[in-house]
N, C-alpha and C positions, 0 to 999 in steps of 0.2 A: 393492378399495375402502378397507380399512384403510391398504394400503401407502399409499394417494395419501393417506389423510388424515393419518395420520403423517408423512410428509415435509412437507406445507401447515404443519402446526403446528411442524413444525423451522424450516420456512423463515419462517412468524412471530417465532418465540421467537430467530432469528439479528437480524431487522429490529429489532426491538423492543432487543435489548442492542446492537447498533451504534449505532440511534438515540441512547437514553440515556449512551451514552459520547462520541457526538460531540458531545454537546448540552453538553457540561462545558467544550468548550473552543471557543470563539466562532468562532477560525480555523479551525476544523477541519468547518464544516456540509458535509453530504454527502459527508464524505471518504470514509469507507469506501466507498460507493458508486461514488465515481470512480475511485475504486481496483481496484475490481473489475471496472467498466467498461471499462476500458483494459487491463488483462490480460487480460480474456476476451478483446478486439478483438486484441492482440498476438498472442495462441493459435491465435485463427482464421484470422490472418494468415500461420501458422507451418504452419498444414493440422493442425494437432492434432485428433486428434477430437475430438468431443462431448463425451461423456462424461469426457476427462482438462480439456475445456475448464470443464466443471462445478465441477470439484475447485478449477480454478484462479480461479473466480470466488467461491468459496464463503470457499476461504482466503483469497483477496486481502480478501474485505470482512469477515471477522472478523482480522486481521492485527494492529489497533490495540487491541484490545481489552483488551488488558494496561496500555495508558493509565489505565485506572479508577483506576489504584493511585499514579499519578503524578500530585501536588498540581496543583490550578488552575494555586494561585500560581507553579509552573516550567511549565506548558504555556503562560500568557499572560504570563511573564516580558517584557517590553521588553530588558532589557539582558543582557549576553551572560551565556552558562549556564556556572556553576562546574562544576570535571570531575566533580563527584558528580552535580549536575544532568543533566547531559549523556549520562551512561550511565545513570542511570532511566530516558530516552528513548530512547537505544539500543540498551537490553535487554529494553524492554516486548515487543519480539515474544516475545520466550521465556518470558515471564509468561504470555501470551497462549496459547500453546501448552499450559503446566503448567495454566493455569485449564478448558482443553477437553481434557486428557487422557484423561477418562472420557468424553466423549457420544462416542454412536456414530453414526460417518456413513456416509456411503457413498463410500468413496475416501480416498488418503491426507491429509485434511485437516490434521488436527496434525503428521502428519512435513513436510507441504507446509510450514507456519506453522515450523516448528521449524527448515528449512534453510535458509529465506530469507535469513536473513542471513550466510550463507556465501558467500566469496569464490571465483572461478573459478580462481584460483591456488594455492589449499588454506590461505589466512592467516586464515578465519575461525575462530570460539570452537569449531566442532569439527573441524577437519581435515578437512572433506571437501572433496576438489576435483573439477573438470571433470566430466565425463557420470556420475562420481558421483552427483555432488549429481543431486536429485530435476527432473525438467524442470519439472513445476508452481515447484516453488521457485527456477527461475532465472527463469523467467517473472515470477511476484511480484515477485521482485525491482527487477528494471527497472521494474514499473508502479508500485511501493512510490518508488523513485528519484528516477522523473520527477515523479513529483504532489506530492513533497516540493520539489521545484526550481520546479515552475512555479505551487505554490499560494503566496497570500500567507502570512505567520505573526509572531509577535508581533514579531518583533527583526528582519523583511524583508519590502521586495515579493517579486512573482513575478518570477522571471528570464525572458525571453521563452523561445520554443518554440526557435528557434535555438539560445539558449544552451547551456538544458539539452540537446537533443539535441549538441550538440559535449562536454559535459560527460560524457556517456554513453560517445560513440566514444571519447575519449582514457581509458575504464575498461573496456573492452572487450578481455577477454579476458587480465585481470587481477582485476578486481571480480565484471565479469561476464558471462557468456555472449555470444558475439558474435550471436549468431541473434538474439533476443527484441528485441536493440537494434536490429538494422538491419529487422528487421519495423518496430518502433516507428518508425524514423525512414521506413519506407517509406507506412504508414498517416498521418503529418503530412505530408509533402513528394506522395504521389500518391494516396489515400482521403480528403482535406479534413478530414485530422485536426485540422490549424490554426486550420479553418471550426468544423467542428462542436464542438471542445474550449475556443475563446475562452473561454468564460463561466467555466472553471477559473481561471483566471487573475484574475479578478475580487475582491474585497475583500467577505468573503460580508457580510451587511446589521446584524447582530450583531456585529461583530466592527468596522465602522465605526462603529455607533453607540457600542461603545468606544473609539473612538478619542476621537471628539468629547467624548464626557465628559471624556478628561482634557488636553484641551485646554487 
């Protein structure tokens, strides 16, 4: 009974800090959630078990969380991001990771958060390459990828489902794992990924109503 009510209130206290970080930046409603949505679907796609599917949903939706520290004003910048700007956004996963070092979860969550953004050819910030790297953390990866590509954001629309899935395969097995990717493109093209995923692609209703303001 303890166990289950301590895990309820972990999984509170995870909703609750995603919420309050995605709510900072207009483009970003539900992100983490879709994020997490879509890696779990790639995992299970993959026959991963359950429980490393857990890891991978848990990490996928705390991922962004290292945002808090990166000003409004560069998250809903309009015009393109100076190279200072642009790696506060690149390296917020690794904030992300140093800010959960200490809670304790069940599974590798932080090392999951912390490899994501290593490349399958061993060119990321720590050298790890291929079946090295953690399989939660290639999985991430790709769901971190896509939802970047197909959601809209301050300086772009959304690319179609097409796009970004061709933009995936030509980093496949460079960037990143070729498995998570051709799951991914198997769950849009034969699971009605396309169907069920539209609404990602959408201009969330915050994020237009800033628009129209500066109309």
């Amino acid at each position: 009974m303890e166990k289950r009510r301590s895990k309820r209130m972990l999984g509170q206290l995870i909703d609750t800090l995603v919420g309050v970080v995605d709510r900072r930046n207009p483009y970003s409603t539900n992100m983490s959630s879709r994020v997490a949505k879509v890696a779990a679907e790639i995992a299970r796609e993959m026959g991963i078990e359950e429980t490393e599917v857990k890891t991978i949903e848990v990490a996928a939706k705390l991922y962004g969380v290292g945002t808090v520290f990166v000003p409004t004003s560069v998250l809903t910048k309009t015009t393109p991001l100076s190279p200072r700007e642009q790696r506060m956004i690149d390296d917020a996963y690794r904030v992300s990771a140093n800010l959960l070092k200490d809670v304790t979860f069940h599974g590798p969550i932080v090392e999951t958060i912390g490899q994501a953004g290593e490349r399958w050819d061993g060119r990321g910030p720590l050298g790890i390459e291929g079946e090295t790297i953690l399989l939660p953390a290639r999985v991430v990866a790709v769901a971190v990828a896509f939802m970047g590509m197909i959601s809209v954001n301050a300086r772009r629309d959304a690319l179609s489902f097409d796009d970004a899935a061709a933009r995936l395969l030509r980093a496949a097995g460079t960037f990143f794992d070729r498995r998570p990717v051709s799951a991914l493109i198997n769950i849009l093209h034969n699971r009605e990924g396309t169907k069920r995923w539209y609404h990602f692609r959408k201009r969330p209703k915050e994020a237009a109503k800033k628009a129209r303001g500066t109309q």
